[in-house]
C-alpha positions as CSV (number, residue, x, y, z in Angstrom):
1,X,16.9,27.1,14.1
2,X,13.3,27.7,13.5
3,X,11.3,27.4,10.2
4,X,8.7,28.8,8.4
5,X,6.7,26.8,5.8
6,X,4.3,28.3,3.7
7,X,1.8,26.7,1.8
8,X,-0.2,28.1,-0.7
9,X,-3.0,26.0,-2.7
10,X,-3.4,26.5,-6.3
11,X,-6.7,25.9,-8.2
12,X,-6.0,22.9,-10.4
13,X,-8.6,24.2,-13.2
14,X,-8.1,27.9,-13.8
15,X,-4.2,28.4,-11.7
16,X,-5.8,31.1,-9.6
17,X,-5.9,30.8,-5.7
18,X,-7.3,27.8,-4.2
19,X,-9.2,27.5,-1.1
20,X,-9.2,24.2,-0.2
21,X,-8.5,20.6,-1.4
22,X,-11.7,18.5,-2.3
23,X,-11.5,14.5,-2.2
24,X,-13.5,12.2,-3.9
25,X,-14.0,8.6,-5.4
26,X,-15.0,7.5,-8.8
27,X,-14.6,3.5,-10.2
28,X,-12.6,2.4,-7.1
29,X,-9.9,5.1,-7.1
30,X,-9.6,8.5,-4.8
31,X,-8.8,11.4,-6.0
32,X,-7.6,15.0,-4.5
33,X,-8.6,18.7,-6.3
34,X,-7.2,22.0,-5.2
35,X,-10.4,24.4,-5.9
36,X,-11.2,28.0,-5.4
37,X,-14.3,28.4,-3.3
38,X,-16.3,28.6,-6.6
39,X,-15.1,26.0,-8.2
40,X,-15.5,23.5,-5.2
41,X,-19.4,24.9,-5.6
42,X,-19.6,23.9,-9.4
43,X,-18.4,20.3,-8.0
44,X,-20.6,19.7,-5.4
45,X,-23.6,21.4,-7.1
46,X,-22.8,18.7,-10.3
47,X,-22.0,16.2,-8.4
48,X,-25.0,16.8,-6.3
49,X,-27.8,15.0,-8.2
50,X,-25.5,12.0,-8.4
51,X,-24.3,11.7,-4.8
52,X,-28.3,12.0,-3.7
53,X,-29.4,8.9,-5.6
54,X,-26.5,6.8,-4.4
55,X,-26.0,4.5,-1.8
56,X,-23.8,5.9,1.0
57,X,-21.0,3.1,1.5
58,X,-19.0,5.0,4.5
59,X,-15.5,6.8,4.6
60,X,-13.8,4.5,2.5
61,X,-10.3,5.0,1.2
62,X,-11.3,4.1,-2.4
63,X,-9.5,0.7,-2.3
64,X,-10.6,-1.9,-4.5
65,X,-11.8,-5.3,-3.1
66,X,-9.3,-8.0,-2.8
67,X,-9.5,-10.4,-5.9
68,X,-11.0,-7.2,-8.1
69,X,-8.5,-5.7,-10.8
70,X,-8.5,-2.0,-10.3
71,X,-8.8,0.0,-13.7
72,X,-6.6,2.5,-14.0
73,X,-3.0,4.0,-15.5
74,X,0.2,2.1,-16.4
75,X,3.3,2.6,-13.7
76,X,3.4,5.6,-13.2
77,X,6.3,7.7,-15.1
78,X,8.9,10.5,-14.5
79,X,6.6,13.6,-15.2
80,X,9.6,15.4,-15.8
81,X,10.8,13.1,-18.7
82,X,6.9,13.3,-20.1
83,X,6.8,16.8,-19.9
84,X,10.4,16.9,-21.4
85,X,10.0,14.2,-23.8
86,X,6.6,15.7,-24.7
87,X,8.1,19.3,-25.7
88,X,11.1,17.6,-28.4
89,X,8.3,16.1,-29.6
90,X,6.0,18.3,-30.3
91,X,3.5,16.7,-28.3
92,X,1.1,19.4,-25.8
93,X,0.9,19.2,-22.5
94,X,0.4,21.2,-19.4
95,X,3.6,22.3,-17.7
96,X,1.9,21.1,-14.5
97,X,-1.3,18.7,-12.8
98,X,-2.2,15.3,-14.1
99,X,-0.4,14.0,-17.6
100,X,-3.0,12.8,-19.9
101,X,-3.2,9.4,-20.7
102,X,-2.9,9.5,-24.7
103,X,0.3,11.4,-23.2
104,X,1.9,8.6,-21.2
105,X,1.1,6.0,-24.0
106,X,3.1,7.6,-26.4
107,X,5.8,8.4,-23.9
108,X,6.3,4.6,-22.7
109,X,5.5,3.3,-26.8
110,X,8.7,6.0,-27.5
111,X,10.6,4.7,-24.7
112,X,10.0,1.4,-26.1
113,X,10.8,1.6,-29.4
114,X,14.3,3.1,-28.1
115,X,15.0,0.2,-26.4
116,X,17.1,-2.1,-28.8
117,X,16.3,-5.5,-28.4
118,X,19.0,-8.0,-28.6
119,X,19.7,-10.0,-31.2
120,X,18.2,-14.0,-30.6
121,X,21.3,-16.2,-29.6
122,X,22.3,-18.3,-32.0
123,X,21.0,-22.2,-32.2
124,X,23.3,-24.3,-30.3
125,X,22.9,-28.2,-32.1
126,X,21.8,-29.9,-29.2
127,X,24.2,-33.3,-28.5
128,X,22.4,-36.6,-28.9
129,X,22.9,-39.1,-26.1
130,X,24.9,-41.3,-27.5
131,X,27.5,-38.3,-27.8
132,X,28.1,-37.3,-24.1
133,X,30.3,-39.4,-22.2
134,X,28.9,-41.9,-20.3
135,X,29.8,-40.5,-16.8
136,X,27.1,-37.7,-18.1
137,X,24.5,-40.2,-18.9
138,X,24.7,-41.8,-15.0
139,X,21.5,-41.3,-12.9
140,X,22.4,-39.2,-10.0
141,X,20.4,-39.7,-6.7
């Protein structure tokens, strides 16, 4: 059986058609952009003045160095249940690309609140010493 897949890019900022997918790093983490030829431009030309008075520190994946806390989102979520959750609640949000973050705090602080706690057990009186039989009482080695 023989198969065809098709893969067509689409521009992340205006939905039109994309030409190719742009990497880049900011703070530690990579990132991946669908762009029209145009838009990929407007990046580089912005980023431009920025990337000439840096330091080159090779192809790196964007990893963070061991010991260093990378900044960055909460686990990430079901974007279905955002997007869902976001349109009962009257909360906007794009039907498609990254969630915002203001989004996926009020998401997990709904999903929290949700979440019934139980009740505390209540206080057992502990036994005094002199209660328990003495068997209990015996040092075991």
């Amino acid at each position: 059986m023989a198969r065809t897949t098709i893969v067509r890019l689409t521009d992340d900022i205006d939905g039109s058609a994309a030409v190719e997918t742009v990497p880049f790093a900011v703070d530690g983490r990579s990132y991946e952009i669908d762009l029209s030829a145009e838009h990929a431009d407007n990046l580089r030309h912005s980023l431009a003045p920025f990337v000439a008075a840096a330091r080159s520190t090779g192809r790196g994946n964007g990893s963070v160095a061991p010991g260093r806390v990378r900044p960055g989102r909460p686990a990430a979520a079901d974007s279905s249940a955002v997007r869902a959750w976001a349109k009962e609640n009257d909360v906007p949000v794009s039907g498609r690309g990254r969630i915002p973050d203001d989004v996926l705090a009020q998401y997990t602080s709904a999903q929290q609140a949700t979440v019934a706690k139980p009740a505390a057990p209540e206080p057992v009186p502990a036994e005094s010493v002199a209660d328990m039989p003495k068997r209990s009482r015996r040092r075991r080695s």
